[in-house]
C-alpha positions in Angstrom: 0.0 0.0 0.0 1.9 3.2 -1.0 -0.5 5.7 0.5 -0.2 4.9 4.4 -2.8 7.7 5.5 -5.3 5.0 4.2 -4.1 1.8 6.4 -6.6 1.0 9.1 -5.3 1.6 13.1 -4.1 -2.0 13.8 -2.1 -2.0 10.0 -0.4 1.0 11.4 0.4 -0.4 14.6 1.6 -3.3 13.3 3.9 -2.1 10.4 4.8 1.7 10.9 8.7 1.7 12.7 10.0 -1.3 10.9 11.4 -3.1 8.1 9.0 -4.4 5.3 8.9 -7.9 4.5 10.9 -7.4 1.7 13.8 -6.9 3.6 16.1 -9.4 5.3 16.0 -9.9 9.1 14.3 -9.4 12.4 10.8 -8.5 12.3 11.3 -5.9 15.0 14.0 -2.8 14.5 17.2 -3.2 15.9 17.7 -1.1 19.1 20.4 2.0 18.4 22.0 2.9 21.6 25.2 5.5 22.2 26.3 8.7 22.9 29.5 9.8 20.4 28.7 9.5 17.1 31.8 9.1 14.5 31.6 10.3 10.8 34.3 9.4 8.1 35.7 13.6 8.1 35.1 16.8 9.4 32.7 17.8 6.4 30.2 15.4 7.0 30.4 16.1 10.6 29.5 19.6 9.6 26.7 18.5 7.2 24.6 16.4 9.7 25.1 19.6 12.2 23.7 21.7 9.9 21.0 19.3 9.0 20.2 18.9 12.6 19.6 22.4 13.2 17.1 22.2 10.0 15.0 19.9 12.3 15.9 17.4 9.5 17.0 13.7 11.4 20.9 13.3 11.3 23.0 11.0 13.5 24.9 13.7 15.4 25.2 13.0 19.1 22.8 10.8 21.3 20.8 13.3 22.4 19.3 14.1 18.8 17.9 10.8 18.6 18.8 7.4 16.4 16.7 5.3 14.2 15.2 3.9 17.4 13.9 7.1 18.3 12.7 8.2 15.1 10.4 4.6 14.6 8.9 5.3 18.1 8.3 9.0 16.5 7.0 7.8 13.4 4.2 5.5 14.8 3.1 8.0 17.5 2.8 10.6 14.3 1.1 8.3 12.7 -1.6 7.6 15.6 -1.8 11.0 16.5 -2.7 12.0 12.5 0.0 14.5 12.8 3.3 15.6 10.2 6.5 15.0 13.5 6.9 13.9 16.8 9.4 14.4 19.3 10.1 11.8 21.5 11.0 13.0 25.6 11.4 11.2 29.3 8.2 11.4 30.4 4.7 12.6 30.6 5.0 15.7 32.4 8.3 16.8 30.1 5.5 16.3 27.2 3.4 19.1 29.6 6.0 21.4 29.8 8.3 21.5 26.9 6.1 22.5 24.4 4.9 25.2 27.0 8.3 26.6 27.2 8.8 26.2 23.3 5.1 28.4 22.9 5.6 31.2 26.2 7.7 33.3 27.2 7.8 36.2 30.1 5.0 38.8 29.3 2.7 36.0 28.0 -0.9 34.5 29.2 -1.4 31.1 29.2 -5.5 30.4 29.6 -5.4 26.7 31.5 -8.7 24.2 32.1 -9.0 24.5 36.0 -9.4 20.4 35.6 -5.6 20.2 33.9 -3.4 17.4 35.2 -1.7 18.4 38.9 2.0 18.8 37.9 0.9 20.7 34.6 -0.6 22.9 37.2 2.3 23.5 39.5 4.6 23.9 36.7 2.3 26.9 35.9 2.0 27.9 39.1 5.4 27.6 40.0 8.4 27.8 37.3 6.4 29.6 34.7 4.9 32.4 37.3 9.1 33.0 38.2 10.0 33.7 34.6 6.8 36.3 34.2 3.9 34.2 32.2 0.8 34.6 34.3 -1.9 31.8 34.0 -5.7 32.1 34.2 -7.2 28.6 35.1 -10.9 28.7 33.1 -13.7 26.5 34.0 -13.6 23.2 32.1 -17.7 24.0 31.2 -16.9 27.4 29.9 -18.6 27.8 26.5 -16.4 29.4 23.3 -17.5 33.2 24.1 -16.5 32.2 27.7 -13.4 31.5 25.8 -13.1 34.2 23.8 -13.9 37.0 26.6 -10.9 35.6 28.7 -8.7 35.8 25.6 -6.0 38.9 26.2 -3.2 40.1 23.6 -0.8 38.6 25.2 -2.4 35.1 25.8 -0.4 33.0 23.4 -1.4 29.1 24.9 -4.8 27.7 25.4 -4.7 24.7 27.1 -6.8 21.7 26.6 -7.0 18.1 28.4 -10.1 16.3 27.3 -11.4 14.6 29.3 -9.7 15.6 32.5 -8.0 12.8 33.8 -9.7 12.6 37.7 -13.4 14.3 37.0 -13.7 13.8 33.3 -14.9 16.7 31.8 -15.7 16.6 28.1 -14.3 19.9 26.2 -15.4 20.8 23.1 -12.1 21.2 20.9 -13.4 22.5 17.8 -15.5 25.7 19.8 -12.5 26.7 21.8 -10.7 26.4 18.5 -13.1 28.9 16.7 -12.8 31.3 19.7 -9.1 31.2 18.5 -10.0 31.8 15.4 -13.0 33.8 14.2 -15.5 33.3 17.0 -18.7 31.5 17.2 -22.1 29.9 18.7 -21.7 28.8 22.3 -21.6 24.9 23.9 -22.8 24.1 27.0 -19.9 21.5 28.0 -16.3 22.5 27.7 -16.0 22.4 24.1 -11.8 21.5 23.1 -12.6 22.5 19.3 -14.4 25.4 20.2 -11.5 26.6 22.9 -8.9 26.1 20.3 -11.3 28.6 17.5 -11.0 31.0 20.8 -7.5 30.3 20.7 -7.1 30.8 17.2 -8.8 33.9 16.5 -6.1 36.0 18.4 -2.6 33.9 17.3 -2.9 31.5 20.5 -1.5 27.8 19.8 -3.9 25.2 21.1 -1.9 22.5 23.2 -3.9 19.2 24.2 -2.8 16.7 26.4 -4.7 13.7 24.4 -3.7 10.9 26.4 -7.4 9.7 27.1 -7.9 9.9 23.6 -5.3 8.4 22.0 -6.6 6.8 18.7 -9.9 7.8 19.3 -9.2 12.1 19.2 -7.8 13.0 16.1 -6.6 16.1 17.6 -5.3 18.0 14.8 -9.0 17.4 13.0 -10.8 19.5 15.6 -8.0 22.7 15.5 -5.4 21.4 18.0 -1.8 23.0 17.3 0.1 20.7 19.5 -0.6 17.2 20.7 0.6 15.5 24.4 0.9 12.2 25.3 1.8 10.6 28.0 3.0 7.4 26.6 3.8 5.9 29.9 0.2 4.8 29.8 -1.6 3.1 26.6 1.6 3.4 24.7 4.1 1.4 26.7 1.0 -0.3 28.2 3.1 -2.4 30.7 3.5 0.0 34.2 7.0 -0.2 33.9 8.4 3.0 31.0 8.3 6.6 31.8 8.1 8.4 28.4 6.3 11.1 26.2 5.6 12.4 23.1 4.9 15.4 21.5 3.5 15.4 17.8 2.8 18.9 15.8 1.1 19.3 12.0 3.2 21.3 10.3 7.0 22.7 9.7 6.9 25.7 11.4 6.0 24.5 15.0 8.1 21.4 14.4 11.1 23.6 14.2 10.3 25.4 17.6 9.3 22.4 19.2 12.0 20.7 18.2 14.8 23.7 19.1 13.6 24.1 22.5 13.5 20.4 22.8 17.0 20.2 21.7 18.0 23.2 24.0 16.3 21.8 27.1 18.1 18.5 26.4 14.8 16.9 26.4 16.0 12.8 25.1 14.6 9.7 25.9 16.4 6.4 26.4 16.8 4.2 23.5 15.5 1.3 25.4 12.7 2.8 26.7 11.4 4.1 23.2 12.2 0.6 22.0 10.3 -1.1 24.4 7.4 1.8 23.8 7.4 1.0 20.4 7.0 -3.1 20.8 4.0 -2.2 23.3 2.5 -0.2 20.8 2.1 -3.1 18.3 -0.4 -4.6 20.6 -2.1 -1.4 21.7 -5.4 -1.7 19.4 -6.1 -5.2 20.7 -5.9 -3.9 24.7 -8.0 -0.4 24.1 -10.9 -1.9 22.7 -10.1 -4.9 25.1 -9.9 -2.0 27.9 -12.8 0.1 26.8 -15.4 -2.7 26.5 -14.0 -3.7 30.1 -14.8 -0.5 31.0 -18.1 0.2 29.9 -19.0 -3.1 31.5 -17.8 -2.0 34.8 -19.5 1.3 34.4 -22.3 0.0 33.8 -22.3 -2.4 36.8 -21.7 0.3 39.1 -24.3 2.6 37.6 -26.3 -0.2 38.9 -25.1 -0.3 42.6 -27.4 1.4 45.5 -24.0 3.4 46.6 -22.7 5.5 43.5 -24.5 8.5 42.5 -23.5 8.1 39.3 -20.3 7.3 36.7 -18.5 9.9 34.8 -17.3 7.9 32.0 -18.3 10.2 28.7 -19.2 7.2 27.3 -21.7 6.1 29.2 -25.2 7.4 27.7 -26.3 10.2 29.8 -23.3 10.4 31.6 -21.4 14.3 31.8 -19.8 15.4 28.3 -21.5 12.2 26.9 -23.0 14.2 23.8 -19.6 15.5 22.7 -17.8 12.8 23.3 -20.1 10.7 20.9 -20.0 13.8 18.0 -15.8 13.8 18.7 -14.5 10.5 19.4 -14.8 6.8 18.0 -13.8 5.3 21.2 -13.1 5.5 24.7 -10.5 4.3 27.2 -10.5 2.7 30.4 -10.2 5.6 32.9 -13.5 6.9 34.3 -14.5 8.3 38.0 -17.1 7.1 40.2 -19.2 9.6 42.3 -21.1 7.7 45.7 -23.9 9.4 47.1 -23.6 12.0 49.9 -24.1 9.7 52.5 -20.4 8.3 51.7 -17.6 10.3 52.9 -13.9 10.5 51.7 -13.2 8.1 54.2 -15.5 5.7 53.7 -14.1 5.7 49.9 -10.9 5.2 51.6 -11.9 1.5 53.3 -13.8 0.8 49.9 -10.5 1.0 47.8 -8.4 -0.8 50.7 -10.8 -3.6 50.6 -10.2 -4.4 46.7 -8.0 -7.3 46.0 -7.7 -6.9 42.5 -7.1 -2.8 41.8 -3.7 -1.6 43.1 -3.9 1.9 44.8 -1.6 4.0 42.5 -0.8 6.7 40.1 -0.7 6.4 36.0 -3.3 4.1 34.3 -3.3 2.8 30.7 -1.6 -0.7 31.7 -2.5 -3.9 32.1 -3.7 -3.9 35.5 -6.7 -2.6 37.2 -6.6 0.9 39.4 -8.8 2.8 42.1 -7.3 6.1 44.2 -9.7 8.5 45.8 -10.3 12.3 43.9 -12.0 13.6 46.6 -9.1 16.2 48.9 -6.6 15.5 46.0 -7.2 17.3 43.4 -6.6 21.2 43.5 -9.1 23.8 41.7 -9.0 27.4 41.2 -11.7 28.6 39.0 -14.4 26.8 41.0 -15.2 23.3 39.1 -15.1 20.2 40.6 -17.6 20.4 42.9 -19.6 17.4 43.6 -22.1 16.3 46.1 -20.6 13.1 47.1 -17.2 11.4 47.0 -15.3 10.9 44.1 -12.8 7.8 43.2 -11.1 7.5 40.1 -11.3 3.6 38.5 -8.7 2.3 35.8 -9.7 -0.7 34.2 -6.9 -3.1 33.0 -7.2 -6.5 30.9 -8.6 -8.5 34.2 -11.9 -10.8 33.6 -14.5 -8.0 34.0 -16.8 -11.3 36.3 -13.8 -10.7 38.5 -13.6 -7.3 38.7 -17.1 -6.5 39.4 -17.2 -9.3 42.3 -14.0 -7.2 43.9 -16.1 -4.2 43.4 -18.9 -5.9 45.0 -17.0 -7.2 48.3 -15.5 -4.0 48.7 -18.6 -1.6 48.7 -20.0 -4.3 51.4 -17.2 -3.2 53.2 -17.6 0.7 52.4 -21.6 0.3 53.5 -20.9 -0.9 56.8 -18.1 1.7 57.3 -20.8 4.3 57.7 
């Protein structure tokens, strides 16, 4: 197939990052790893330089990536629907190296007040010292919300959609045209519409897609820059910290990739490796995870304790409508809000209880998750208020008969705790 913008998710997965079959030897790409870098003389040295600082891939130094990197790059670009990636150490350095690449002192940054917790004390902390000032907006604000909060100086509006602990839904494409030209209003935090916001007055539009990855085509609903934290569904294993960040066209791939190259942003070789051989399985264990998911969401739904399940793809569930205009899928994160009766500490005995979910960060491997929201999350803009208790429930590749019976034992245990 000579066109690969037509090959189907799992033909991507499978065969982007490595050698054809008409090629002799190991189905998977050898693993590049090294520091110096020798060349036959001094002219090609200088050639590959200068090609480096083109944004153009030349073996150099370590640090500016090898073949190994640039597979890993090349599949994530691919996923993402996106023209380059650049591969960094982890999650958060995805977070924060495109915001240093995109602000600089003097400059607005407009934030969701549901963003990820270190995204927010990077903004809050390092960003405030060197002069950019952030305004966190509510993750419900519709695109003239958007647009009203817009300044001259505001050059970033971020987007994470859904917000990894409460799940709100934004509408990219409004914020979008608030970016751009203005528009109608949504009634749910609207990404596209926040990056039109963002657009109208010269703002890039950074997303943190990690929920969606495959199922988002960020750069189809007006996102400039795309994060993922591929410590999760990409590596899919609990065991690589990694991240990537893909752009959509020339001109922000070459100030992504010179501030990358400035802040020394590099990922080990093995770790991109070992990325790129769990992404070859990654469309058999989303769909795996999502169906897994919606099964357990619906179980709960059905439980006398939970108020309800804030899983956008549950029908009638928060953000539900958008997420079923903007996505194709869904992963296997969601929240689970108990009634009032329940307080944070009762949640506390009902996650203890559970054999099978491990109490932990991340989410997007294997195995199953549950940590309590409620008195852990920060907001400044006034969302996030809900009546009862809130735990946050990653679903992993367990049998879902299982999982639910865990569930069950452990809100017998939460019940009697009150």
């Amino acid at each position: 197939m000579a066109d690969t913008k037509k090959r189907g998710f799992r033909t991507t997965l499978s065969h982007t990052g490595r050698n054809s079959k008409h090629e002799h030897g190991f189905v998977n790409p050898p693993l590049s790893r090294g520091s110096t870098v020798l060349v036959p003389t001094v002219a090609e040295r200088q050639a590959l330089q200068a090609k480096a600082r083109l944004g153009q891939r030349a073996l150099t130094y370590g640090t500016g990536g090898s073949e190994t990197h640039w597979a890993l790059e090349d599949m994530m670009a691919a996923v993402e629907g996106g023209t380059r990636c650049y591969v960094v150490c982890t999650g958060l350095a995805a977070v924060t190296t495109p915001l240093l690449a995109w602000l600089k002192a003097g400059d607005h940054c407009l934030m969701p007040d549901h963003v990820y917790g270190p995204a927010r004390n990077f903004c809050d902390g390092l960003l405030k010292r060197y002069g950019v000032e952030t305004t966190y907006y509510r993750p419900d604000i519709d695109e003239a919300g958007i647009a009203a909060l817009m300044r001259p100086n505001t050059t970033v509006v971020y987007t994470e959609s859904p917000g990894s602990h409460t799940f709100e839904v934004q509408d990219v494409p409004a914020i979008a045209r608030a970016a751009h030209a203005g528009g109608a209003t949504f009634e749910v935090q609207d990404v596209p519409a926040i990056a039109r916001a963002a657009h109208a007055h010269g703002a890039k539009v950074l997303m943190d897609n990690t929920w969606g990855i495959h199922h988002f085509q960020p750069f189809q609903h007006g996102v400039d820059v795309s994060i993922q934290a591929a410590t999760k569904y990409a590596a899919g294993h609990s065991d690589i910290l990694i991240g990537t960040i893909t752009v959509n066209n020339d001109a922000d791939w070459m100030t992504l990739h010179a501030t990358a190259r400035t802040l020394g942003q590099y990922a080990s070789p093995d770790d991109c490796w070992l990325t790129l051989r769990g992404m070859r399985t990654m469309a058999v264990r989303l769909q795996a995870q999502m169906e897994a998911a919606i099964h357990v969401g619906h179980w709960l739904r059905q439980q006398p304790e939970v108020a309800q399940v804030l899983h956008p793809a549950l029908p009638g569930a928060p953000g539900h409508e958008i997420w079923k205009r903007d996505f194709t899928g869904a992963c296997s994160l969601f929240g689970v809000e108990f009634k009032p009766e329940f307080s944070p500490a009762s949640t506390h005995k009902f996650v203890d209880a559970l054999e099978l979910f491990g109490i932990g960060a991340s989410w997007g491997g294997y195995e199953s998750l549950a940590v309590p929201t409620t008195g852990f999350i920060t907001r400044a803009a006034g969302s996030g208020n809900f009546a009862g208790p809130i735990v946050r429930m990653h679903i992993g590749l367990e049998d879902v008969e299982d999982l639910t019976a865990d569930l069950r034992q452990g809100l017998d245990v939460m019940r009697k705790s009150i």
